[in-house]
C-alpha positions in Angstrom: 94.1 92.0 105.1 92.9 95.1 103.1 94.6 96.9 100.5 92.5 100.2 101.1 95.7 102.3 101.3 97.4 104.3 98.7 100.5 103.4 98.5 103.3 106.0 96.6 105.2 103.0 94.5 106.4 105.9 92.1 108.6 108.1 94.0 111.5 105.2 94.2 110.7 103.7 90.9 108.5 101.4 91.3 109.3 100.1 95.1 108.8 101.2 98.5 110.9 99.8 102.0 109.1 97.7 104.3 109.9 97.3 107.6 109.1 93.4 109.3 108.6 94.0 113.5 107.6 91.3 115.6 104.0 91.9 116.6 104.9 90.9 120.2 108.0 91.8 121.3 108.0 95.0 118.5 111.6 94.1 117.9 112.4 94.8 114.2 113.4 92.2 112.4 114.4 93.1 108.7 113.5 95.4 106.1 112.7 94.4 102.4 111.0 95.8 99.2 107.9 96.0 97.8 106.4 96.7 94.1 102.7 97.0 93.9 102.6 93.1 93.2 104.0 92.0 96.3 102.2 94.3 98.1 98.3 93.1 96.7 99.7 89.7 97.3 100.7 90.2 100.7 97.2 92.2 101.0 95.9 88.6 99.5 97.4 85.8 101.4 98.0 87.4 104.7 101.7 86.6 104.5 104.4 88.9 103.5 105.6 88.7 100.0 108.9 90.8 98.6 109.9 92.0 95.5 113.8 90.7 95.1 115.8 94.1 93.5 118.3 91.8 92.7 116.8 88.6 91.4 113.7 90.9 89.7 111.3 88.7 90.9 108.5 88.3 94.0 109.8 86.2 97.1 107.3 84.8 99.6 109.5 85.4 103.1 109.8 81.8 104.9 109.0 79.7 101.6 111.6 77.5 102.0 112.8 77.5 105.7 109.2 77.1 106.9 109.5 80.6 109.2 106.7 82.9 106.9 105.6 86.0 108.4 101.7 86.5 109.1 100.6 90.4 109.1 98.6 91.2 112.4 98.9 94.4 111.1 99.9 97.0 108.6 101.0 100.7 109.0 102.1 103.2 105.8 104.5 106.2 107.0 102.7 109.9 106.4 104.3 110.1 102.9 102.4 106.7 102.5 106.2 105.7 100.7 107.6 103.0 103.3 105.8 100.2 105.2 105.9 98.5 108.6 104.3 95.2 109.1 103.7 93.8 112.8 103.7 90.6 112.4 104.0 86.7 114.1 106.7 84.8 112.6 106.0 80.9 111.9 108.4 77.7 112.1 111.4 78.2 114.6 111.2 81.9 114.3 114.7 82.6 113.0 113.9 85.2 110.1 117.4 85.7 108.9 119.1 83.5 106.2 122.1 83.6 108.8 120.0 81.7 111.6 119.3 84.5 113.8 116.1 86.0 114.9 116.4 89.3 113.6 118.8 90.4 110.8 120.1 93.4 112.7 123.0 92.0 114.5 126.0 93.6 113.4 126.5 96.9 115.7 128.7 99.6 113.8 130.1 101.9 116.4 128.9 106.0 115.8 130.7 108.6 117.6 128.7 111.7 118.3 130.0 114.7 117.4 130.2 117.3 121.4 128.2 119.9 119.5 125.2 117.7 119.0 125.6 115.9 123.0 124.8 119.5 124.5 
């Protein structure tokens, strides 16, 4: 994977969001950060890497549970200040630490306001 992009790290102090989608089913499956270090290593090893907020530190997605995430491919927004990364998910493909595909599996309920239905 090339790192050829410029990539705006400074306008959220030092990280950017990155958005994980499933290469073939384009179902997304979580969204992490990343500080210029985990993106060049992501760029390097082909797998996506994180930078942990909380933990300060980089976090290699699937290093433990065996389910990494390969990049097929790598998008920045037009502000070149978030990324999306298609990618195929190795192991038994349950990304989430709770054991579910995808980490967006809680629905909230939104009630839309008449004015903005018409």
């Amino acid at each position: 994977m090339s790192s050829n992009a410029t990539i705006d790290f400074a306008k959220m102090d030092g990280v950017v969001p990155a958005i994980v989608q499933d290469a073939a089913s384009r179902e997304v499956l979580m969204v992490g950060f990343f500080n210029e270090e985990s993106y060049r290593r992501t760029c390097e090893s082909g797998f996506v890497t994180f930078w942990s907020r909380t933990r300060q530190k980089l976090w290699m997605k699937g290093e433990t549970s065996g389910n990494r995430l390969r990049v097929k491919k790598a998008f920045t927004d037009c502000d070149r200040d978030t990324l999306l990364f298609e990618v195929v998910v190795e192991g038994d493909g349950l990304v989430c630490h709770e054991g579910t595909v995808t980490c967006f599996t809680r629905p909230i309920a939104i009630e839309v306001a008449a004015e903005v239905r018409a």
